[in-house]
Structures are given as structure tokens and as C-alpha cells.
C-alpha positions as semicolon CSV with decimal commas, in nm:
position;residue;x (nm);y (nm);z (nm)
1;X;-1,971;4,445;-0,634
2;X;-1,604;4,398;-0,538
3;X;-1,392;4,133;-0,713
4;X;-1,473;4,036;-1,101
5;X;-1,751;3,823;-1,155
6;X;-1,661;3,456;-1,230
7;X;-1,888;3,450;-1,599
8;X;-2,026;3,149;-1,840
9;X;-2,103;3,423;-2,087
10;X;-2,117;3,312;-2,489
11;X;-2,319;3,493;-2,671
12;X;-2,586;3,449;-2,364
13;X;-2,724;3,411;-2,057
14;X;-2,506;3,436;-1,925
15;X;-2,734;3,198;-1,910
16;X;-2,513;3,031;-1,787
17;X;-2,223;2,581;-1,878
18;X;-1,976;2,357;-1,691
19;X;-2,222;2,029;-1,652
20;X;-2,208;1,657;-1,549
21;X;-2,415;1,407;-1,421
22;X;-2,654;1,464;-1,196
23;X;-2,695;1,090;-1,109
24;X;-2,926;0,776;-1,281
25;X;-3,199;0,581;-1,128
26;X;-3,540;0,380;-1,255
27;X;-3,630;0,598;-1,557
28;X;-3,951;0,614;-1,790
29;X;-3,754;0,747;-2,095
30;X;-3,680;0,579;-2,429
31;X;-3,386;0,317;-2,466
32;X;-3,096;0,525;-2,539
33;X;-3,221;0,866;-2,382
34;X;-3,190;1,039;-2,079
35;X;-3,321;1,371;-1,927
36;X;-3,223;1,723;-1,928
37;X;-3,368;1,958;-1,657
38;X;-3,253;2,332;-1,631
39;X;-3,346;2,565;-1,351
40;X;-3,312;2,903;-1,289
41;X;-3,254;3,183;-0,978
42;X;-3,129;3,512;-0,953
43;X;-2,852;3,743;-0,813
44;X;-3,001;4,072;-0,674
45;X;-3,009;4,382;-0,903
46;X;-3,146;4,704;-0,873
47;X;-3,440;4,716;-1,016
48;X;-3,820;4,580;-0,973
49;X;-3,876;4,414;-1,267
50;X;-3,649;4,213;-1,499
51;X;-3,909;4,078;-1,722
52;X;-3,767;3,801;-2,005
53;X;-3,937;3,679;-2,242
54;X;-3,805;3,308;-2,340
55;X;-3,954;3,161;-2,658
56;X;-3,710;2,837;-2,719
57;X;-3,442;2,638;-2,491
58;X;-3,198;2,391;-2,675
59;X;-2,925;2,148;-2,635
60;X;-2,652;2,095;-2,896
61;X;-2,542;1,709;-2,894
62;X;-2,147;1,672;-3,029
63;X;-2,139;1,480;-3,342
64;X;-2,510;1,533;-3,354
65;X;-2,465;1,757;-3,719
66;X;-2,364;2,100;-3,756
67;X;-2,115;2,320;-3,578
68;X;-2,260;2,411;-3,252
69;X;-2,184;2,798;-3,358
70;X;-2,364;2,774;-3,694
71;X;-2,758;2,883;-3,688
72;X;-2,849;2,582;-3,853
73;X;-3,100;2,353;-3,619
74;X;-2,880;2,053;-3,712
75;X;-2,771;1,867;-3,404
76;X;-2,966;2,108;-3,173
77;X;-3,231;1,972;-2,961
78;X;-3,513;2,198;-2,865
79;X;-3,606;2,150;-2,463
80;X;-3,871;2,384;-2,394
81;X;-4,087;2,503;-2,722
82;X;-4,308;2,716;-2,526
83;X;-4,279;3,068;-2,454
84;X;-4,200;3,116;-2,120
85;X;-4,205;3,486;-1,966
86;X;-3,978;3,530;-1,613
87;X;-3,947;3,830;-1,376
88;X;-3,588;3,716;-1,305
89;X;-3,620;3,937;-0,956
90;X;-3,871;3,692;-0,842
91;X;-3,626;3,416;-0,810
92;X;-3,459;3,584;-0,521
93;X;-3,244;3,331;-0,221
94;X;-3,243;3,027;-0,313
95;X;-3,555;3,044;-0,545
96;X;-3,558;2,841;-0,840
97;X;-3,790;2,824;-1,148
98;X;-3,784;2,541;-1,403
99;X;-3,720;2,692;-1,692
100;X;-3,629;2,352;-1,925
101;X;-3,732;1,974;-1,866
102;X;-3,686;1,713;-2,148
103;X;-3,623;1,390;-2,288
104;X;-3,288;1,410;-2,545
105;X;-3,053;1,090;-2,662
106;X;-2,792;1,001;-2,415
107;X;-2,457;1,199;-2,519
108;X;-2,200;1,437;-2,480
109;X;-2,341;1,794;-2,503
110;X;-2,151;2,112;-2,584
111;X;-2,408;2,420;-2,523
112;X;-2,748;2,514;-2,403
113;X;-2,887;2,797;-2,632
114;X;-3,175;3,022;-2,506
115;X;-3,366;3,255;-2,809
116;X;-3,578;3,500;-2,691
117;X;-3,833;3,707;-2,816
118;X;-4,007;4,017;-2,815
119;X;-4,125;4,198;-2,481
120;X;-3,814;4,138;-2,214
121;X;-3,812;4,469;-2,017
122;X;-3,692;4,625;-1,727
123;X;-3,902;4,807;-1,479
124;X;-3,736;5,105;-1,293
125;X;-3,908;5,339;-1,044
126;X;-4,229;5,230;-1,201
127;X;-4,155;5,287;-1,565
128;X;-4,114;5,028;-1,837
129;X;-3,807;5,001;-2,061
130;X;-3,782;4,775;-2,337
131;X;-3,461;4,579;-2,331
132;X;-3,265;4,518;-2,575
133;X;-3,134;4,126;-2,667
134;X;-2,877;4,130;-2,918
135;X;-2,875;3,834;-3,100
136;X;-3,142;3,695;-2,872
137;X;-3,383;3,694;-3,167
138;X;-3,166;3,545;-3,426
139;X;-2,941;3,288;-3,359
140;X;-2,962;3,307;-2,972
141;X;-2,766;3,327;-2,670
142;X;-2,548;3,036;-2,628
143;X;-2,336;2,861;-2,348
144;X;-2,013;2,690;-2,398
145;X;-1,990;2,381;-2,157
146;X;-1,925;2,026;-2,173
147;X;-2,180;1,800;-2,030
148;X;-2,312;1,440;-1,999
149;X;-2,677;1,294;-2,034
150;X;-2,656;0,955;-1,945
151;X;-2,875;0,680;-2,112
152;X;-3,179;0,614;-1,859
153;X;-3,075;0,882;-1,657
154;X;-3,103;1,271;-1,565
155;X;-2,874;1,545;-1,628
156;X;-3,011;1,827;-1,356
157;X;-2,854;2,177;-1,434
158;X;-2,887;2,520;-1,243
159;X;-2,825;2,852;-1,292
160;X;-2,802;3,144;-1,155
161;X;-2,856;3,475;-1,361
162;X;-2,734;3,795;-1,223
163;X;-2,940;4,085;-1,339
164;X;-2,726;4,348;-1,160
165;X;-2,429;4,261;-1,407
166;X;-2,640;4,200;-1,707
167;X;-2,846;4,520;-1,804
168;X;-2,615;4,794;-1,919
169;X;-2,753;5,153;-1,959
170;X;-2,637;5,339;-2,292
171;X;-2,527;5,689;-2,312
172;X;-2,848;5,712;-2,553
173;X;-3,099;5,557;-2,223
174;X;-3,118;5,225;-2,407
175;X;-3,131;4,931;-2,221
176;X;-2,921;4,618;-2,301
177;X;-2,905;4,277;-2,249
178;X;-2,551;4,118;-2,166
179;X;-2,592;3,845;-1,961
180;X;-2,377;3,722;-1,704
181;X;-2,484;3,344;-1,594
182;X;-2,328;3,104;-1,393
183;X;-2,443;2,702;-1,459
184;X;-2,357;2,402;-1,218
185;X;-2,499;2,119;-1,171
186;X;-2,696;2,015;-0,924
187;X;-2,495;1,758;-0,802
188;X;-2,205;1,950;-0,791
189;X;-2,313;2,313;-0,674
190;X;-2,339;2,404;-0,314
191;X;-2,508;2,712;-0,181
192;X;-2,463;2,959;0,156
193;X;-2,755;3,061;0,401
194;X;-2,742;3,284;0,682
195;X;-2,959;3,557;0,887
196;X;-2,849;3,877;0,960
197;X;-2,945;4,085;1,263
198;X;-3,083;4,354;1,238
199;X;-3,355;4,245;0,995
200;X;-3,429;4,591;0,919
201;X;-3,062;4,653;0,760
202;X;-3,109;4,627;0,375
203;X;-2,753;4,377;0,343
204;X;-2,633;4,291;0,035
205;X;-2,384;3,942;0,060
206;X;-2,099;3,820;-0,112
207;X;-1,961;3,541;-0,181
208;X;-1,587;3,635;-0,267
209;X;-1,262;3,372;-0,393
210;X;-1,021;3,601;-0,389
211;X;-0,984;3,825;-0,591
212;X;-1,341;3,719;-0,780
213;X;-1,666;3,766;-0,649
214;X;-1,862;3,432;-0,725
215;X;-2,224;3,503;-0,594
216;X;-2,422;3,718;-0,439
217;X;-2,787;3,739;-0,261
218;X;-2,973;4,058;-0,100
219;X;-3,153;3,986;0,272
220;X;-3,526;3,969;0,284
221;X;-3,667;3,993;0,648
222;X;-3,273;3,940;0,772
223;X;-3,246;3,602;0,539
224;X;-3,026;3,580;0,275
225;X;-2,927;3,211;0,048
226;X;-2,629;3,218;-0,172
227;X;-2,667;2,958;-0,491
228;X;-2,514;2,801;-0,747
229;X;-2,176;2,806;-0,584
230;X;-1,879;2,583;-0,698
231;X;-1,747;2,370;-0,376
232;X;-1,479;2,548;-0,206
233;X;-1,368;2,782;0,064
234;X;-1,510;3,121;0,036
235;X;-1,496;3,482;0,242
236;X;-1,859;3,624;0,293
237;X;-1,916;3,991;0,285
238;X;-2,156;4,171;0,421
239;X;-2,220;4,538;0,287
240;X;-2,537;4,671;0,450
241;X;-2,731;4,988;0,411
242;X;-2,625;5,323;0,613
243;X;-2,568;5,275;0,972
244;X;-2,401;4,942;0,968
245;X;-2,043;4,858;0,917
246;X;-1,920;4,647;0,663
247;X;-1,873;4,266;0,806
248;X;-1,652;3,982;0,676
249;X;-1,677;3,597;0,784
250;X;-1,354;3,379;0,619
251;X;-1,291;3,019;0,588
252;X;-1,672;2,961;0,491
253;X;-1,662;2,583;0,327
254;X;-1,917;2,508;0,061
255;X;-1,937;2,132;-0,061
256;X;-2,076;1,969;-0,372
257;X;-2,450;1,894;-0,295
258;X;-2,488;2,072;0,034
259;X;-2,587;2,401;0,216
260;X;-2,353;2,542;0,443
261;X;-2,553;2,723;0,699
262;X;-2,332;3,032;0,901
263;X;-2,618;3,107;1,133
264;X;-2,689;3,475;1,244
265;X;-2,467;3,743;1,171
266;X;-2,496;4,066;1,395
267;X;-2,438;4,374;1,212
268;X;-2,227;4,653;1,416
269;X;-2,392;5,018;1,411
270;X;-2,141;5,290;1,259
């Protein structure tokens, strides 16, 4: 992937947090709460599983109690209790899966922190690999942000993962977990669609601001959806398997809220 990759990574995932309001209407929740929802998609990576296994997702509230970089549960407050296992390669183009949703006091929140547990693995050429979280187990994977719930309202949060960037090979053949996560909110992020012709081409597409590569996507059946994208003007490469030639659109606009679609994009034989 050309370009560096724009990164939310603390000590996780990458996931990913720059947050704000996602917007407040007639609400069911308790005087003096609001809502926190967090959803997740993927950048492609080479590989046919990414399998994560998510046992707790929580919110640190400022002034709530401890340091948000201490281990103690002071302050934190827990969104999703449940374990939740994801195949981060099935949230593909614009796919999203919710992996958060819960009712926290209205305030000024500093991270999201994701534990995990055992099981995550990779699956390559048919053969299992256990992955390797560091820190996943113990105090977590957090992300730095600064973000608003507001009282009677909703706070609506995505984020895209990118598995390519995040699973790094040892010299020993030990998979590792390092993720690289980029968070928006919904409100704010804008996403790129697009077909590409021929559908048969294998195209892997870029979303480039110069000199960083922000987001990326992988055509299925000629289709491809970039998300989680800040607004902004962007170049869009296309690299596609043998055959083709490389292809660059500029000046593609992406705005807070909204898809931008570029229509179809004919690949050039070599």
C-alpha cells in the first residue's frame, strides 16, 4: 500500500478515536444519559480468515475516577459484556457489524478500550494460526480520542479495521496482533463507491491524501466502497491484478455524512 497509513493506534485496535456527536432526538434513556453505538468494517488483507475474539468493550468518562491509562475499572464503562467473535474479512465494502451499543452518563469521553480473549486467529491457505494480542488479555487495547455523549442523545461511532496492516509475521512464524484502526463518527465520516470494468480484474483501491494512504477496499464482482473516510479531497488508485494498468482518478470530494459515488471505472489492458 503506497503512502503511510493515517493510524488511531494506542495500545489497540487500532481499533480505532477522534469522536463527536452524532446528533440527539426523542430518546428512551435515563435523565442524564445518552447512547454509545460502535460499529465496525474492514480494509482488505490477505488472508481468509481474521478471526477475533472480543470478550469486553468500554468507555472511559473524564473525571469519571482513575487515569484512563491505569488498569483499574474506575471511571470505565463497560459497553458490550458479551463475548463477541468477528471474522474481520467478512466486513468487506461498506459492511458494518455492531460491535458495541449502550446506555452511559452524558459526558466527555477520552478512550474506547477493547480486551480480548483467547482464540483470535488467522486463517491462511487453509491453515489456522493462533494470533497473538499483546496486552489484549490484560489491560486491553485502548484508543485515545476525545468525544461527546450528549444527555438524551446518541453518540454513533465507526471504524474501520485494516487487517492487511495489523497482523505482522515474526521471523519465528508467530503471528501478531498490532492493530491499525481508524474511528469517525458517523456524522462526520464520508465513504467512496465505484465499479470497475472489467469485473473479472481482482482491483485493489486507494484512497490516497498525499503523501498518506487513508483507506482502502478490494472489488467484489467489479464493486468496491471505501469507508470511514474523513471529508476531504482525495486521489483514488486503482492497482489491479496482471493485465491491467495501474489507474488514478484526482479531485475525488468526500463530505461529512455522504457517499460520493465515481461511477464505473474502465481498466486499460497492459
Amino acid at each position: 500500500m503506497r503512502g503511510h497509513v493515517l493510524r488511531f493506534q494506542s495500545v489497540f485496535f487500532a481499533l480505532f478515536l477522534v469522536l463527536a456527536i452524532s446528533g440527539c432526538s426523542k430518546s428512551t434513556t435515563s435523565p442524564g444519559f445518552g447512547t454509545i453505538s460502535l460499529k465496525m468494517t474492514d480494509a482488505p488483507g490477505d488472508y481468509q480468515e481474521v478471526n477475533l475474539a472480543i470478550i469486553q468493550v468500554s468507555a472511559h468518562l473524564e473525571g469519571g475516577g482513575a487515569e484512563a491509562d491505569s488498569d483499574s475499572t474506575s471511571g470505565w464503562h463497560v459497553l458490550q459484556a458479551e463475548p463477541v467473535n468477528v471474522d474481520l474479512l467478512t466486513l468487506r465494502n461498506g459492511v458494518f457489524t455492531t460491535l458495541a451499543l449502550a446506555e452511559v452518563p452524558a459526558g466527555h469521553y477520552t478512550q474506547i478500550r477493547l480486551k480480548l480473549g483467547a482464540g483470535s486467529n488467522v486463517i491462511i491457505d487453509g491453515v489456522t494460526h493462533p494470533l497473538t494480542v499483546p496486552s489484549g488479555l490484560q489491560s486491553g487495547y485502548k484508543l485515545v480520542g476525545s468525544f461527546d455523549v450528549p444527555a438524551g442523545g446518541a453518540l454513533n461511532l465507526a471504524l474501520d479495521f485494516d487487517a492487511a496492516r495489523s497482523i505482522v509475521l515474526t521471523g519465528s512464524g508467530t503471528y501478531i496482533l498490532k492493530p491499525t484502526v481508524r474511528v469517525l463518527p458517523v456524522s462526520t465520516a464520508g465513504s467512496i463507491t465505484g465499479h470497475v470494468v472489467p469485473e473479472t480484474a481482482s482491483t485493489t483501491v486507494y484512497a490516497i491524501q498525499a503523501p498518506d494512504t487513508i483507506g482502502s477496499a478490494l472489488t467484489s464482482n467489479g464493486d468496491f466502497t471505501v469507508s470511514v473516510l474523513p471529508a476531504g479531497t482525495y486521489s483514488l488508485a486503482f492497482h489491479p491484478a496482471a493485465d491491467y494498468r495501474d489507474t488514478t482518478l484526482a479531485n475525488v470530494t468526500v463530505t461529512s455524512g455522504a457517499t460520493t459515488n465515481v461511477g464505473s471505472v474502465s481498466l486499460t489492458p497492459q
